[in-house]
C-alpha positions in Angstrom: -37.0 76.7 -52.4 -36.3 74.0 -55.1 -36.2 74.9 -58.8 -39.3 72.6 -59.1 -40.8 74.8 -56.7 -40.0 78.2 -58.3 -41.6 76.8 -61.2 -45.4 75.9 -59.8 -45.0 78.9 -57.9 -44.4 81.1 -61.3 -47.0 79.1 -62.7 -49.5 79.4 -59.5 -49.0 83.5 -60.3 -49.3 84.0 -63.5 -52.8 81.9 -63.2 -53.5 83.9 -60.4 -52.5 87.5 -61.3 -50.8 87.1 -64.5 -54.4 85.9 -66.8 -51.8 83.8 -68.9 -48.5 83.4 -69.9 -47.5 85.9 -72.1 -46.1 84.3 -75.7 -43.1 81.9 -75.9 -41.6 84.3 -78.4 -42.6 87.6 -76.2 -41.1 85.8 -73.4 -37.9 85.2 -75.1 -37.9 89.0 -76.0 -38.6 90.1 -72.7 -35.5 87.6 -71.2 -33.6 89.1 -73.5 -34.5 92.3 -72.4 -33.7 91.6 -68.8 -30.4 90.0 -69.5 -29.6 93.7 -71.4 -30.9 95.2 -68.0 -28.7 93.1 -65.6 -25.8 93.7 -68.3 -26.0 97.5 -68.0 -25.6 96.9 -64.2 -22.9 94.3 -64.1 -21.1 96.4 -66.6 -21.4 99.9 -64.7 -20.6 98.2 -60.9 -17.9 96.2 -62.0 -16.6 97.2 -65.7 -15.4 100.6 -66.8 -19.1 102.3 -67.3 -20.5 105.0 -64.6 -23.4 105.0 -63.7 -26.3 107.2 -65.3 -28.7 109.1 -62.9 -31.5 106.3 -64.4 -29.3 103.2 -63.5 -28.8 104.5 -59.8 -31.7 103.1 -58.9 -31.3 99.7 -60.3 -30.5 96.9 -58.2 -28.5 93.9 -59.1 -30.0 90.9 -57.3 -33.7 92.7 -58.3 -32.2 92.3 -62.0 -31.4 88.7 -61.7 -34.7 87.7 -60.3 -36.1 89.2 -63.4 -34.0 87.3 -65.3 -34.6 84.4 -63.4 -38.5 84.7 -63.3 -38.8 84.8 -67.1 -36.4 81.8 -67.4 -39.0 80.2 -65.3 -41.8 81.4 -67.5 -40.4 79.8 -70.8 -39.5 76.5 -69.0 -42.9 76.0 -67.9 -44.7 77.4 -71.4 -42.0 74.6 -72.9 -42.7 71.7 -70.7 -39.2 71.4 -69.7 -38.3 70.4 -66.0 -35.5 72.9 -65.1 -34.6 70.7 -62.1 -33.4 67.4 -64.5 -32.1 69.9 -67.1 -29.6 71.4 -65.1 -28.9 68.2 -63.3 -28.0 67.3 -66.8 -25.9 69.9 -67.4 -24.4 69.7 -64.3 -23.4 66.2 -65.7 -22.6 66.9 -68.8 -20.3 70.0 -67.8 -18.7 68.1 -65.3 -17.5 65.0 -67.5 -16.4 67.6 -70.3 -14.7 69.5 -67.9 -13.1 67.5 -65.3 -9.7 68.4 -65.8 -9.8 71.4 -68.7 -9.9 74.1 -66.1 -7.1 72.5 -63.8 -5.3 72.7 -67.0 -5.8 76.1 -68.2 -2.6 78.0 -67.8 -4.7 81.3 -67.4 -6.5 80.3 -64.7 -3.3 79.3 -62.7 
């Protein structure tokens, strides 16, 4: 599936399940929201955190899809193409970066 793709089919859902698109800036909370959840997970799999009772039944790729989905949800309420965005990022990170990282004595 193509990031063009993800988005009509976000956008084919929430027409068809969803009523509407909930509001850019409820959106933006809820993102924010599932970023906290995949944090919590990330940090108790591979940080110094156990795991709670309630987080046992989290699961981390479910958590980035949520991430993910909402992502998809503000791109298309905002008109922006995902696809040429992070082409242009792609671009933009790799002409900034195209020798800092070889560089980087920490990473050596």
């Amino acid at each position: 599936m193509t990031i063009q793709e993800a988005q009509e089919q976000i956008d084919n859902w929430i027409k068809t399940y969803g009523v509407r698109y909930f509001s850019e800036l409820t959106n933006m909370a809820i993102l924010t929201e599932e970023v906290g959840e995949l944090a919590r997970i990330m940090a108790r799999t591979y940080g110094d955190q156990s795991f709670k009772e309630s987080d046992l039944k989290k699961n981390l790729a479910d958590e980035m899809a949520d991430v993910l989905w909402v992502l998809l949800c503000l791109a298309n309420q905002t008109g922006v193409d995902l696809t040429d965005a992070f082409q242009k990022n792609l671009e933009k990170k790799t002409k900034r970066d195209a020798t800092r990282h070889k560089e980087n004595e920490k990473l050596t």
